[in-house]
C-alpha positions in Angstrom: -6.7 23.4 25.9 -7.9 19.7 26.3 -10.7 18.4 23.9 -13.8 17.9 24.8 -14.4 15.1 22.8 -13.1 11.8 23.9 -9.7 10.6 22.1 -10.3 6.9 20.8 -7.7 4.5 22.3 -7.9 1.1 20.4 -5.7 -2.1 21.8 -6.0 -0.3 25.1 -5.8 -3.3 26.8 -2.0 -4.4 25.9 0.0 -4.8 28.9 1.4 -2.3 31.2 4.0 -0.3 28.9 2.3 -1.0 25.8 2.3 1.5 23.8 -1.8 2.1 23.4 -1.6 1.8 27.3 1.2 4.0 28.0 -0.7 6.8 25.8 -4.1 6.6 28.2 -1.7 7.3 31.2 -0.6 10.2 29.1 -3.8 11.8 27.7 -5.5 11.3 31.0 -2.4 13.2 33.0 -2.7 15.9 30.3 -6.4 16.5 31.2 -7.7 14.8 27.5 -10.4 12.8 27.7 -10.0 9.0 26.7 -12.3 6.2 25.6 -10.3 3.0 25.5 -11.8 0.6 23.0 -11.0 -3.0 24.3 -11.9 -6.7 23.1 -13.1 -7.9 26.8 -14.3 -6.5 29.8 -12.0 -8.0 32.1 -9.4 -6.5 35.3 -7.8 -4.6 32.6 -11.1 -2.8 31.3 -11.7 -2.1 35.1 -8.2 -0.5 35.6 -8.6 1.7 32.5 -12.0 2.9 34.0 -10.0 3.1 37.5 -7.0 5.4 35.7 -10.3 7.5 34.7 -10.6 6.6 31.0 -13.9 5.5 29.3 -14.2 2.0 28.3 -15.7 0.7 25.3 -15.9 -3.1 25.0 -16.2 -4.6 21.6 -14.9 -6.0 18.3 -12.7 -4.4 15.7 -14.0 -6.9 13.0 -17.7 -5.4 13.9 -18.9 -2.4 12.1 -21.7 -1.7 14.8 -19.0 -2.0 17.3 -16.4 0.5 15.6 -19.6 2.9 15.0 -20.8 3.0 18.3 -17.2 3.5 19.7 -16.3 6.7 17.0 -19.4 8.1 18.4 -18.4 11.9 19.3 -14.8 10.9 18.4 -12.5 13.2 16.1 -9.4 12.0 17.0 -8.3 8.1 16.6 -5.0 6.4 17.3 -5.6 2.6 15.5 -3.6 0.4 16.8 -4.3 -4.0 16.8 -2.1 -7.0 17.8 -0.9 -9.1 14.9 -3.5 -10.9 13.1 -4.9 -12.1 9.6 -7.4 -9.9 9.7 -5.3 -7.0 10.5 -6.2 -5.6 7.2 -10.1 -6.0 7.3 -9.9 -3.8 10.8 -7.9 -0.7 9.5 -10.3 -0.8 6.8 -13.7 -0.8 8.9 -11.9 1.8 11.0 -11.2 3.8 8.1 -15.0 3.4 6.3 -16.4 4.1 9.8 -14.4 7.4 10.5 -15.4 8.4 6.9 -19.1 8.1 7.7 -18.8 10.0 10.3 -17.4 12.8 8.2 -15.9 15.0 10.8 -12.5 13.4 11.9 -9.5 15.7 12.5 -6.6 13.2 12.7 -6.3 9.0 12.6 -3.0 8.4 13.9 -2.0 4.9 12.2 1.0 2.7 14.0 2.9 1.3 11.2 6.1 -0.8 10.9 9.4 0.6 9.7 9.7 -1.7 6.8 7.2 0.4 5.2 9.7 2.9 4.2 11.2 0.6 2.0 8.2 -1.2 0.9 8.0 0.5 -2.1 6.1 -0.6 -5.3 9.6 -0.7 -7.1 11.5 -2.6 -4.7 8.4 -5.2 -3.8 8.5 -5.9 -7.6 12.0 -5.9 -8.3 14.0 -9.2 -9.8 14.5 -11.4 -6.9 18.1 -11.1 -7.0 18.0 -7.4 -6.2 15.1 -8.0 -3.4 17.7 -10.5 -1.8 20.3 -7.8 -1.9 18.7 -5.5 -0.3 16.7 -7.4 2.4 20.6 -8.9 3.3 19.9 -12.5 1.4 18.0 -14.6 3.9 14.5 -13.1 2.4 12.9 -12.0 -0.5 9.6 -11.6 0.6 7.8 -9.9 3.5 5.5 -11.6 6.2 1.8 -11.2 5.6 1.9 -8.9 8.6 4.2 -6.8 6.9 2.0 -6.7 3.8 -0.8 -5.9 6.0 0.6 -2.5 7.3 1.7 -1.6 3.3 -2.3 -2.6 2.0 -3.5 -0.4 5.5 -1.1 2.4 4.5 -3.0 2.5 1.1 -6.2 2.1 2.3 -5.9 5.1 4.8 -4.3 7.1 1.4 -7.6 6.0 -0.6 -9.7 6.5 2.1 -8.9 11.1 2.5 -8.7 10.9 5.9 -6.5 13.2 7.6 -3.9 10.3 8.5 -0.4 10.1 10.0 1.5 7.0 9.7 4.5 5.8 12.5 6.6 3.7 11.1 8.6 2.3 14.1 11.5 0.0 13.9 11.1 -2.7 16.4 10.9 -1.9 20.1 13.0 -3.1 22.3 10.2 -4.6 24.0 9.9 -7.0 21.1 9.3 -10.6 22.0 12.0 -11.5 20.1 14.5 -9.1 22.6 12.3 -10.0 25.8 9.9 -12.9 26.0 12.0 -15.3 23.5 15.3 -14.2 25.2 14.2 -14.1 29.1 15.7 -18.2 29.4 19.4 -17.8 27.9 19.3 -14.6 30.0 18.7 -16.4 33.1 22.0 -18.0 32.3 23.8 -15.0 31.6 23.9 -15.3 28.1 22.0 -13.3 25.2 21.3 -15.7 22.4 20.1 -14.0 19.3 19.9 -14.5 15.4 21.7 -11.2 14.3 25.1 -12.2 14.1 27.3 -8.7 14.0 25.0 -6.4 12.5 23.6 -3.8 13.9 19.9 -2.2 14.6 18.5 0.4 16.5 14.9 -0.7 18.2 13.5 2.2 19.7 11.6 2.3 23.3 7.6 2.1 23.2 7.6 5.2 25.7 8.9 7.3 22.6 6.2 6.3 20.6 3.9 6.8 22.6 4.8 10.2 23.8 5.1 11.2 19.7 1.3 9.7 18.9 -0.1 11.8 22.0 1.8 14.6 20.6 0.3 14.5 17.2 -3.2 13.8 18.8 -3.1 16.4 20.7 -1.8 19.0 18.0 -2.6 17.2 14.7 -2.8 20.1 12.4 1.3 19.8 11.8 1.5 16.4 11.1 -1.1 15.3 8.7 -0.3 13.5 5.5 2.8 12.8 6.7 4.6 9.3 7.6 7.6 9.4 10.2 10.1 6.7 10.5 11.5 5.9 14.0 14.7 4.7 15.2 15.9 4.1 18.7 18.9 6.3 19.4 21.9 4.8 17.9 23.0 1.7 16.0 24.5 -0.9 17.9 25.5 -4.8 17.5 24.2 -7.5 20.0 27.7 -7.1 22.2 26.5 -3.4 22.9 23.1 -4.8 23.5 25.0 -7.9 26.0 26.3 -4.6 27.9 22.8 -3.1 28.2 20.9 -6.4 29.2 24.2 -6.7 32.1 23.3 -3.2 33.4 19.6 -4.1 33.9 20.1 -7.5 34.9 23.2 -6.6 37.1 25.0 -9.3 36.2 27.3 -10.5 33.4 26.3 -10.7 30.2 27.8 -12.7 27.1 26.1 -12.4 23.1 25.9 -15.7 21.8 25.3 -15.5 18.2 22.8 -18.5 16.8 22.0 -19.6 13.1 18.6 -17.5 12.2 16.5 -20.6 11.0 17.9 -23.1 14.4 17.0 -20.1 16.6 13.4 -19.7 14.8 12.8 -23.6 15.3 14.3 -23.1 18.7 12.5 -20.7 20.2 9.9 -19.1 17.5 8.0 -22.3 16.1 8.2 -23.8 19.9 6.8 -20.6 21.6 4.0 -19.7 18.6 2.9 -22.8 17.6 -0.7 -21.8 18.0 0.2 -18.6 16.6 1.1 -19.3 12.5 0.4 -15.7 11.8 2.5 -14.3 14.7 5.4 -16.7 14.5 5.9 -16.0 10.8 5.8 -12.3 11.3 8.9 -12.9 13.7 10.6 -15.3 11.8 11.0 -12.6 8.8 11.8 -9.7 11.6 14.5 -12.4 12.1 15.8 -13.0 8.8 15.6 -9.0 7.7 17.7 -8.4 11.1 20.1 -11.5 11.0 20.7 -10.7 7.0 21.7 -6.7 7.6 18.5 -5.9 6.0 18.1 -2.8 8.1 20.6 0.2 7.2 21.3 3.4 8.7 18.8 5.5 11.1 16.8 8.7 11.5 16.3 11.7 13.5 13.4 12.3 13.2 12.2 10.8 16.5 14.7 13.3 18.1 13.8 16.4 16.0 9.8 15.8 16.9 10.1 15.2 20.4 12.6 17.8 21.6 14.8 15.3 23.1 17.0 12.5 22.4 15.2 8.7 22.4 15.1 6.7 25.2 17.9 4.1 25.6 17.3 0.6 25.1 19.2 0.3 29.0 16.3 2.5 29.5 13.8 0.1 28.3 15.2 -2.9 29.6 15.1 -1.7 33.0 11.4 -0.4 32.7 10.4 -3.5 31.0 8.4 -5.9 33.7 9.8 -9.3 32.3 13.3 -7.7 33.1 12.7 -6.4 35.9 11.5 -9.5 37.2 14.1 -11.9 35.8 16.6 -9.1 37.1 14.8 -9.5 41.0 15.0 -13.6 40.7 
């Protein structure tokens, strides 16, 4: 049966096929009730009210704000953009939800990195860190660091909390936004030389986190790690970009640090946070410092993970760039 109590929704306000977006449509088709908690009332606070979700408008950095939003609220899905202060808002999440005493689950989206972000290999001599993270980096972004210090805080904190660690989705900036104008030319000009990843489709995650919301007892304590649905190098990804752009597509492999100045530092210069965050997505990925996959996506949702030709072709920018 459906809770009676409102499900809080935060970064609600993401663009159409986010994932805190996509998992409104869901609850609301599933009969849940939904407050979205969003940083403006704007057109997208009005079509989250229109879709039939409640709408509260405030700040993630303000305690009164967070309080007045958990009111009635046992379940919470925290989810923020990138930001310095990423750290300070899990935390006022997690202090407010403990005040209130009677949470059931808080449904944390994490990164995959943190299943190898563990005290031993974050200390280890830098020669071994290298070796792992594929030699371009030894250290993590302070995004990265962010979502290890929110893990522990959430541990400290008892909450009944469920970490998802995705690996990147394929709609990543670095696979969409950054890409979309060596795509118009046919050609898919990326960092990653010949190794190989696995992003996984925000749909997946999405339909997983309304899955544990809506049964939580299963899942807490627990942290999953997410993969997309098979490894592949950036000529299999070439193939999948052709099939949603219908027309030929040719990988183009580029030195990590020329395509960072390129296209990162160019793009997010008003972003430092941001474009730093990417930059080390860049070096893990283009130094083979991801390894191997998972099933567990698979085994919790009953079905095998959406493709990334799936996402691609769902994925407005795409779609777009594929209609031009």
């Amino acid at each position: 049966m459906p809770e009676s109590n409102p499900i809080l929704i935060t970064g609600a306000a993401g663009e159409i096929g986010g994932v805190s977006r996509t998992m409104v449509d869901m609850l609301l088709e599933r009969g849940h009730p939904v407050r979205a908690f969003v940083r403006q009332d704007d057109e997208r606070a009005h079509a989250l009210r229109q879709a039939g979700a409640e709408v509260a408008v405030g700040d993630l950095l303000n305690i009164a704000d967070v309080i007045a939003a958990l009111k009635g609220v046992r379940r919470i899905y925290f989810s923020m953009s990138l930001s310095p202060y990423y750290t300070d808002a899990v935390s006022l999440m997690a202090a407010a939800a403990r005040a209130q005493s009677d949470i059931e689950v808080f449904v944390n989206i994490s990164e995959y990195e943190q299943s190898f972000m563990t005290f031993e290999k974050m200390t280890a001599p830098e020669e071994e860190r290298r070796a792992w993270l594929g030699g371009l980096v030894t250290q993590w972004s302070p995004q990265q660091r962010a979502h290890w210090i929110a893990e522990q805080v959430l541990d400290w904190s008892g909450l009944p909390t469920v970490n998802i660690r995705a690996a990147m989705f394929v709609e990543n900036p670095l696979m969409t936004w950054l890409a979309l104008g060596p795509l118009s030319n046919g050609e898919l000009r990326l960092p990653f030389g010949h190794h190989r990843l696995a992003p996984i489709a925000s749909y997946d995650v999405a339909e997983l986190c309304v899955k544990i919301l809506t049964d939580p007892a299963p899942h807490i304590s627990k942290s999953y790690d997410l993969n997309g649905p098979e490894l592949k190098d950036m000529h299999g990804f070439a193939q999948d970009y052709a099939a949603a752009l219908g027309r030929q597509v040719t990988y183009v492999p580029e030195d990590v640090e020329t395509w960072n100045e390129t296209y990162v530092d160019s793009a997010l210069a008003a972003f430092p946070h941001t474009a730093e965050h990417l930059k080390t997505l860049t070096r893990l990925m283009g130094g083979g410092g991801y390894r191997g996959t998972t099933d567990q996506l698979e085994t919790l949702l009953g079905r095998p993970p959406k493709t990334v030709r799936w996402a691609l072709e769902n994925h407005p920018r795409i779609r777009k760039l594929a209609a031009a």
